[in-house]
N, C-alpha and C positions, 0 to 999 in steps of 0.2 A: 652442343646440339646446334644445327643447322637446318636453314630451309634453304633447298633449292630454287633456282629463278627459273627455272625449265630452258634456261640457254647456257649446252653443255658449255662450251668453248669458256663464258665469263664464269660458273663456275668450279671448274676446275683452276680456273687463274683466282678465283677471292676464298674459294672455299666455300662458299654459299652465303646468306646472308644470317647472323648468329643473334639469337632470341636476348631481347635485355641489350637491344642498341637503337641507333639513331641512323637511318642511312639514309642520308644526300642524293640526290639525283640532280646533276647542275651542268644548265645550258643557255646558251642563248635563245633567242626564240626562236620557232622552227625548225629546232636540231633533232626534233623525233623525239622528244622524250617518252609522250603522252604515251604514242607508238608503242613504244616501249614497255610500260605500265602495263595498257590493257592484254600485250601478247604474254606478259608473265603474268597476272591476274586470272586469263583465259588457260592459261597455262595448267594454273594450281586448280582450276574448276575441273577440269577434264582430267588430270592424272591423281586430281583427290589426295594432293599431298600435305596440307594443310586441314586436316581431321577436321578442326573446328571450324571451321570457313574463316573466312575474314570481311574487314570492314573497309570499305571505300568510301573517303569522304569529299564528293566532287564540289571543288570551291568557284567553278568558272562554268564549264561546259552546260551546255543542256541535257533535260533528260535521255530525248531520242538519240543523241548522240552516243552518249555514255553505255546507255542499253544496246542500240545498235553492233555497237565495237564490244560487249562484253557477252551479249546474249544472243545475235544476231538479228537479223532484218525482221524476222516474226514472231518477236517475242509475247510474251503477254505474262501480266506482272504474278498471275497466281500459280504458271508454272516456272516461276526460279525457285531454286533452290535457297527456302531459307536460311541458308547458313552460310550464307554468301548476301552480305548486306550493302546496298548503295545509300548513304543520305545523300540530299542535294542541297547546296547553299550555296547558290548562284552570289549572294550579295557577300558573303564570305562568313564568316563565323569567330564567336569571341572566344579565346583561349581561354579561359574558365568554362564554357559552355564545352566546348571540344576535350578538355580532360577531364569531364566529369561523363563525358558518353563514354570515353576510352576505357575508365575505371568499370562504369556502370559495365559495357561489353565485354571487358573481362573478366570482375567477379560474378557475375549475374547471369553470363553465356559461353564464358569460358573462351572467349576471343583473342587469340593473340595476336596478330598481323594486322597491324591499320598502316591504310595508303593515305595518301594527304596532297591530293593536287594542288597546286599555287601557295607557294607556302605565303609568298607575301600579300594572299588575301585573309589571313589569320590577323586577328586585330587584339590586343592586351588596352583596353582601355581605361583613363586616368593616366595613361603614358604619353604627353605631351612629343617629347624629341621622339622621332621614327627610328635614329639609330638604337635611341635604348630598348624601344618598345620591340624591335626586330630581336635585338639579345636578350631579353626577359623571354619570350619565345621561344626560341632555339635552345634558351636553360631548361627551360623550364620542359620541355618536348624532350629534351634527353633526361633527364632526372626522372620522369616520369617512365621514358621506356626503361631505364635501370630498374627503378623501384617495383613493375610490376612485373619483370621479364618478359616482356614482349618486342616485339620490331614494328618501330614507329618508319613508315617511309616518308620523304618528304620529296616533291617537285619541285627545285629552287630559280629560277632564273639569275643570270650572272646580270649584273650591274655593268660591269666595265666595257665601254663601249668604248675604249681604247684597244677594243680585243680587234675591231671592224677597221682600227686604222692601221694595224702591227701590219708590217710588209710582206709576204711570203705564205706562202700555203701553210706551212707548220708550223707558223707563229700565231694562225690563227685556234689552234688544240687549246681547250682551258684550261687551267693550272689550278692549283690550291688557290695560291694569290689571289686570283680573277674572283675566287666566291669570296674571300674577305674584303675586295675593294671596298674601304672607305665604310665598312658596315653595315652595309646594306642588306645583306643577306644573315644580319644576324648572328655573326660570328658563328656560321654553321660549320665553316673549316677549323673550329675550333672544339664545337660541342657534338658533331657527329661524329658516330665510331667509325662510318666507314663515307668516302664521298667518292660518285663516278661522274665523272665529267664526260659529256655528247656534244659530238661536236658530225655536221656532217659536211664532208669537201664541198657536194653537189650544188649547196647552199650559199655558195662563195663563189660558183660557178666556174669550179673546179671539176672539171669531168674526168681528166684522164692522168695518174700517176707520172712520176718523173719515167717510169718505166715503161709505159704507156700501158699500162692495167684501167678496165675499166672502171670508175668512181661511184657510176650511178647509184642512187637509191640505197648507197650505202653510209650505215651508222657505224663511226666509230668511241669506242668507249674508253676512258681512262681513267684508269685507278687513282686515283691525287690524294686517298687516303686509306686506310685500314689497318684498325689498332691491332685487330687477331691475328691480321698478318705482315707485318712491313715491306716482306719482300716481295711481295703482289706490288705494291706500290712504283708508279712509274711503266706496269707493262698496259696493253692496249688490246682489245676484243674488238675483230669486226663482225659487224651483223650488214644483214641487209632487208629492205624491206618492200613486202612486196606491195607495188604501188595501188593496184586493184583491193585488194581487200586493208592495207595498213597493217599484214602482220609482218613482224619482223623475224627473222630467222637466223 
């Protein structure tokens, strides 16, 4: 069984995103990802494909922001749809507190889809080293979406800031490697079932193809892992997005 991301083109290329996984989302900064999120999150509100709603749990942004891009400019909090739930924990939140709402929101509301902005503001405390404290995490976020059958997303940020020195336009795309450098990310190229790496040219200040195709405002996405399917692995979705409103398409 699968959920779709409401963006035909990625999947038709991953097959959708499949209940009882772990999926990566992993970029440098800036690369749209966010982008990204709320246009599939708005997505699944509007086409109602996700019965149960789902849960978003924002570890950075502000309220207005969040609601803004999810609900629109005139929102007001008694007409959303309850079954589409925002927490907010700007300061970030502890990984026992986070997988006991996940648990509680599934047996208790029947939730299966949680989004997870900034993963590395999730904190396992009593964990002195950061590297281990990032991999007890990222185990511990996949064992859980297995045990309860549900799709854990995560927002990773790449560490390797040897991505911003590699030479050449397409040596700047991230790779599996880039989310294991050094640990940082939690060994998530290890314990997620599926990881997409964003990367966008414009951002590099890459406007125009070798072909001279226009760059702008375009995100592109790469497969750097999936267990359900391997030979997804290695191809590439472009979206674009529109700058006015932040949806991507």
């Amino acid at each position: 069984m699968e959920l779709v991301t409401g963006f035909k083109s990625l999947d038709e290329t991953i097959g959708g995103l499949q209940y009882g996984s772990l999926v990566t989302l992993a970029g440098r900064p800036c690369m749209r990802t966010m982008y990204f999120v709320h246009t599939m999150m708005r997505s699944w509100m509007k086409s109602d494909v996700v019965k149960e709603g789902f849960v978003f749990f924002s570890l950075k942004d502000k309220k207005e922001r969040v609601y803004r891009y999810l609900f629109g400019s005139d929102y007001a909090d008694e007409a959303i749809d309850a079954k589409y739930i925002v927490e907010m924990h700007r300061s970030g939140i502890e990984l026992s507190v986070l997988c006991d709402k996940i648990r509680m929101y599934t047996w208790k509301e029947g939730k299966r889809v949680f989004v997870i902005d900034n993963f590395n503001y999730i904190e396992a405390r009593g964990i002195r080293d950061l590297r281990h404290e990032m991999h007890t995490i990222a185990k511990t976020l996949s064992k859980l979406a297995h045990e309860l059958d549900v799709i854990i997303i995560v927002d990773a940020m790449l560490f390797s800031y040897y991505i911003e020195e590699r030479e050449g336009w397409d040596a700047k795309i991230p790779s599996l490697a880039d989310l294991g450098y050094e640990g940082m990310s939690g060994d998530l190229d290890v314990f997620s079932d599926m990881v997409l790496g964003f990367w966008s040219p414009e951002k590099y200040h890459i406007h125009l193809s070798d072909l001279g195709d226009d760059l702008s405002n375009m995100v592109q996405i790469e497969v750097l892992k999936n267990v359900y399917d391997d030979a997804s692995e290695g191809k590439r979705v472009e979206l674009y997005m529109d700058s006015k409103t932040g949806t991507l398409y």
